[in-house]
C-alpha positions as CSV (number, residue, x, y, z in Angstrom):
1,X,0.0,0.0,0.0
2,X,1.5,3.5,-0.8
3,X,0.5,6.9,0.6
4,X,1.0,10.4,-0.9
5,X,2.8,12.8,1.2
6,X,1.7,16.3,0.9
7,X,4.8,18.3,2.4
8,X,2.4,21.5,2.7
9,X,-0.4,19.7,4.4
10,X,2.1,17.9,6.6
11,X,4.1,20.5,7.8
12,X,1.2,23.0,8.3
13,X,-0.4,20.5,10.4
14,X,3.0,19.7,12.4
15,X,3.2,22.9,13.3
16,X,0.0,23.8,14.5
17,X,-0.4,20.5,17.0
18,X,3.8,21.3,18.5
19,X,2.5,25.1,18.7
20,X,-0.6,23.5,20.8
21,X,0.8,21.2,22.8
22,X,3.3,23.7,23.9
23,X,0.4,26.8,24.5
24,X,-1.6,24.7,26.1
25,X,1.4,23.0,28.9
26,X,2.2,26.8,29.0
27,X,-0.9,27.3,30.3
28,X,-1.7,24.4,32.5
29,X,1.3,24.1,34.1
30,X,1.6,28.1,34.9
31,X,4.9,28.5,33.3
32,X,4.2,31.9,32.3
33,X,6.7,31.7,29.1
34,X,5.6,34.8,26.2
35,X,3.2,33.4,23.9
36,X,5.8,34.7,21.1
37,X,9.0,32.4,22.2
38,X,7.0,29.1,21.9
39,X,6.6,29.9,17.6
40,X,10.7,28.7,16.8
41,X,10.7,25.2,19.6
42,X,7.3,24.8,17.4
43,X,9.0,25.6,13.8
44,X,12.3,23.7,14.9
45,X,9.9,20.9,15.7
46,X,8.4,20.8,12.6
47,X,11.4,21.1,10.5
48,X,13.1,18.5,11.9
49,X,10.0,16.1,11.7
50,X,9.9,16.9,7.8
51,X,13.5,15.8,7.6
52,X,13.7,13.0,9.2
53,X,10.6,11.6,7.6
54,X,12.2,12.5,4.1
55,X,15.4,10.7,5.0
56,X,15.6,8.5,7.2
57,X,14.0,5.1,6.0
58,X,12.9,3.3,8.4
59,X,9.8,4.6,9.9
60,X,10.6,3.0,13.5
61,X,13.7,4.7,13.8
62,X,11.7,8.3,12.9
63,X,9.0,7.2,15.4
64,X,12.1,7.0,18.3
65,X,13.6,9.9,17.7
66,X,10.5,12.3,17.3
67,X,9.5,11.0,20.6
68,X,12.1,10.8,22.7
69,X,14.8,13.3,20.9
70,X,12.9,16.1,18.6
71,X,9.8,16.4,21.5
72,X,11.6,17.1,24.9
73,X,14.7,19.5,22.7
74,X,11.3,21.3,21.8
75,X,10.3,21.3,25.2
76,X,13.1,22.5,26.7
77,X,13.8,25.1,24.3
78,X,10.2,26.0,25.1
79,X,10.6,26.4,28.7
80,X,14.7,26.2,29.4
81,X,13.9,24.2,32.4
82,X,16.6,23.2,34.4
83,X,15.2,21.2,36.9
84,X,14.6,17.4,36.4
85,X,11.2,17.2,38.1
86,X,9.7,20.0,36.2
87,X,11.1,19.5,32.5
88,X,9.8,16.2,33.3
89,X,6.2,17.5,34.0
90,X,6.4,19.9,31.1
91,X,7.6,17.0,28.6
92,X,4.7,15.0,29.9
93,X,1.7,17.2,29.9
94,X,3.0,18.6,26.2
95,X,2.8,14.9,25.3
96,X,-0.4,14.2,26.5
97,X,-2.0,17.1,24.9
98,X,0.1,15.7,21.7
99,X,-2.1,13.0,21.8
100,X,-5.2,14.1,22.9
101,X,-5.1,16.8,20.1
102,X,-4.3,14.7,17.3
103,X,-6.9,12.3,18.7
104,X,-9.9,15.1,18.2
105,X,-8.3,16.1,14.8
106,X,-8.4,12.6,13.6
107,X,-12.3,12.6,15.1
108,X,-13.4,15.6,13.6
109,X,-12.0,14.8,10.2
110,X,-13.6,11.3,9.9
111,X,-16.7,12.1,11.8
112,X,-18.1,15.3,10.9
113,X,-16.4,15.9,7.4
114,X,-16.2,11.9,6.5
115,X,-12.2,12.3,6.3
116,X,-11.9,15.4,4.0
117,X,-11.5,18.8,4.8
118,X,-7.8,17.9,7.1
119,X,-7.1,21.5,7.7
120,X,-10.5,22.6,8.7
121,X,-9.7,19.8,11.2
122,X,-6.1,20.9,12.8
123,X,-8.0,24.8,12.8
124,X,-11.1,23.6,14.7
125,X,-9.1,21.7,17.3
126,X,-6.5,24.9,17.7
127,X,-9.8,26.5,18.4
128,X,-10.8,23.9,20.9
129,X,-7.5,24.1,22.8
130,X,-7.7,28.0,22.8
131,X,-11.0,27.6,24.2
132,X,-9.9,25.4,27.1
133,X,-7.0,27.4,28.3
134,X,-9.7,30.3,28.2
135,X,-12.1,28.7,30.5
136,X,-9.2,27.3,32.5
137,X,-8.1,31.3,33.1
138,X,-11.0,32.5,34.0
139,X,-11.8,29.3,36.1
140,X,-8.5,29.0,38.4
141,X,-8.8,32.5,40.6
142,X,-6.3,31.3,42.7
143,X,-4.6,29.8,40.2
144,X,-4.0,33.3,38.7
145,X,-2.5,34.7,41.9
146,X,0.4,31.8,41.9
147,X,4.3,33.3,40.3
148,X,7.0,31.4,39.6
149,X,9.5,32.7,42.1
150,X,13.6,32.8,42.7
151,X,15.2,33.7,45.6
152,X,19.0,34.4,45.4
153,X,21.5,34.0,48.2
154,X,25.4,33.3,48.0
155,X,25.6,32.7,44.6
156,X,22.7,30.0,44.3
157,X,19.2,30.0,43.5
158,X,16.1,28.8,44.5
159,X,13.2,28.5,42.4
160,X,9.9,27.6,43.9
161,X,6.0,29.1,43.8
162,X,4.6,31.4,45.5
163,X,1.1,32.6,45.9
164,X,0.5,36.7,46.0
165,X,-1.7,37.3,49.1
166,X,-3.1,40.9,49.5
167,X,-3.6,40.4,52.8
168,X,-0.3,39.4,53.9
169,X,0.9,42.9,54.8
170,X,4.1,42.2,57.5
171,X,6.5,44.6,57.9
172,X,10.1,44.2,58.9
173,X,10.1,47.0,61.9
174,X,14.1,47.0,62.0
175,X,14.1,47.7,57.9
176,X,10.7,48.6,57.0
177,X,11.1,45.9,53.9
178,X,7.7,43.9,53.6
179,X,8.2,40.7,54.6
180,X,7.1,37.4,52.5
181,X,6.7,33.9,54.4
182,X,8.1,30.1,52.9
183,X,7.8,27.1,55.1
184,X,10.7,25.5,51.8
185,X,13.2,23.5,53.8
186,X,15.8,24.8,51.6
187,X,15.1,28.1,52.3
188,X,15.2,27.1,55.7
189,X,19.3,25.4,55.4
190,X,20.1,28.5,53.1
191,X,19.2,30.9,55.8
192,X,20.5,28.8,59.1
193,X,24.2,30.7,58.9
194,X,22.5,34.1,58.2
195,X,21.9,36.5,61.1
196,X,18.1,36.5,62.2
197,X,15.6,38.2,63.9
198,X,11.9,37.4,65.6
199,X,9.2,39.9,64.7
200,X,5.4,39.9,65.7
201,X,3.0,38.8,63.7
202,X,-0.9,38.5,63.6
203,X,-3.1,35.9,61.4
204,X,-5.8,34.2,61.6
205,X,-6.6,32.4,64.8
206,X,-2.9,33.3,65.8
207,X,-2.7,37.2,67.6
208,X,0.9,38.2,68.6
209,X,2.8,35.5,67.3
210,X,6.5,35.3,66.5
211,X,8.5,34.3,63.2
212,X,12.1,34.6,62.7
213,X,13.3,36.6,59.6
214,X,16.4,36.7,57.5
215,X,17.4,39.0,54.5
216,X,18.4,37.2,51.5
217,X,19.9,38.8,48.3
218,X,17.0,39.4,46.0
219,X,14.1,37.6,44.6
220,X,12.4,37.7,41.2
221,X,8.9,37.5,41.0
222,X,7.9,36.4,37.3
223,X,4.5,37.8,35.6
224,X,3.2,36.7,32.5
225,X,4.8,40.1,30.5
226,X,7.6,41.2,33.2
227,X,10.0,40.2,35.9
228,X,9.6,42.2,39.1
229,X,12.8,42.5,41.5
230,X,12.7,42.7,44.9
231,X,16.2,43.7,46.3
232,X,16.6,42.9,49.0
233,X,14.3,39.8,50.0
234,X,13.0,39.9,53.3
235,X,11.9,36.0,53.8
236,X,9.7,34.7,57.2
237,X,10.2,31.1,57.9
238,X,7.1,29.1,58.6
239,X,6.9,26.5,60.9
240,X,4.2,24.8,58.9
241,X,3.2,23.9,55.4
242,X,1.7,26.6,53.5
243,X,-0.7,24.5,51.1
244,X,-2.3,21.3,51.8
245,X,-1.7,20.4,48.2
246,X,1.5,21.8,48.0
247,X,0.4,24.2,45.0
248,X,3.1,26.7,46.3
249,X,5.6,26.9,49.0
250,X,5.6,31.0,49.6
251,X,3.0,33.4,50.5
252,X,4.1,36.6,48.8
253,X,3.5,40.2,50.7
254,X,0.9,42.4,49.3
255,X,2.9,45.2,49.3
256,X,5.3,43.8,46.0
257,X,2.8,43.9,43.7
């Protein structure tokens, strides 16, 4: 049985399901990156899968290599994640949506246009996906108050998320620096040779209590269009653990954004 290849068809459609697998884990996953820098991973993507389909000829060995050499290099040029854990969740939820999306292509094609019509396919499920992280925005509130954070101290860095709570307004009295609180046992070790203090605090169900303090270099607070800097980073340590869930590990003040 032969097939014909059409390069035009093939790359357009490429294109648009790397492009959408990468928006979409953009979105999901609260990565933040600009819409803008997700267009080359997705055109370096689809390049490469052209290539390699044209010459190499054996159709395992192109099968291997798209998923488990062209797919994370486009992920990681995506999102330039350094950190095992999370370039491992970002490779897998761009996957999944891989699949998923070329799954309602493939059913909108032979279902409601009896196999004809293949672009109208890819551009309806691009509009499904864009509809989905729509409704996802406007359904996770709390969701939208969660930044990607890094805190900086002694040369290293420590990513981690944080959620901004307007109602977390602590002062520092000795600096008058607002004051953000983490409960990350690295934070905790980085900060252990660093001179602290106690200051008084009030929350809920807690009046007059104490929390030690420390003054790390700076931390960088990244928002879907900009970075904001905070220099220098006045960091409460929390006895306990900030979210049940573990959705983030650092209540930001109210005062930094």
């Amino acid at each position: 049985m032969q097939y014909e290849l059409y390069i035009d068809v093939f790359a357009i459609s490429n294109f648009c399901m790397d492009f959408l697998a990468l928006f979409l884990t953009n979105a999901f996953l609260g990565r933040n990156c600009p819409v803008k820098t997700l267009f080359f991973p997705s055109l370096i993507g689809t390049v490469s899968a052209i290539l390699l389909f044209l010459f190499l000829p054996d159709y395992s060995l192109y099968t291997l290599i798209i998923h488990f050499l062209v797919n994370p290099a486009m992920v990681y040029f995506s999102f330039r994640e350094n950190n095992r854990r999370r370039f491992l969740e970002d490779w897998g939820v761009a996957y999944l949506v891989v699949l998923l999306a070329g799954g309602a292509m493939q059913w909108i094609c032979q279902t409601l246009f009896a196999g004809k019509y293949f672009l109208l396919s890819v551009f309806l499920t691009l509009v499904i996906g864009f509809c989905a992280v729509f409704v996802w925005e406007r359904k996770a509130t709390v969701g939208k108050r969660i930044y990607e954070v890094k805190l900086f101290l002694a040369g290293r860095e420590y990513p981690m998320r944080a959620y901004y709570d307007t109602g977390n307004l602590l002062m520092d009295p000795y600096f008058h620096e607002p004051v953000s609180i983490t409960a990350s046992p690295k934070i905790r070790e980085a900060v252990r040779e660093l001179p602290g203090r106690l200051i008084v605090y009030s929350s809920l169900g807690e009046q007059n209590g104490l929390i030690w303090v420390y003054t790390m270099e700076r931390m960088l607070i990244y928002k879907k269009k900009s970075v904001v800097m905070v220099e220098p980073a006045v960091i409460g340590i929390a006895d306990e653990k900030l979210s049940l869930q573990g959705d983030y590990q650092m209540i930001l003040n109210g005062k930094l954004l």
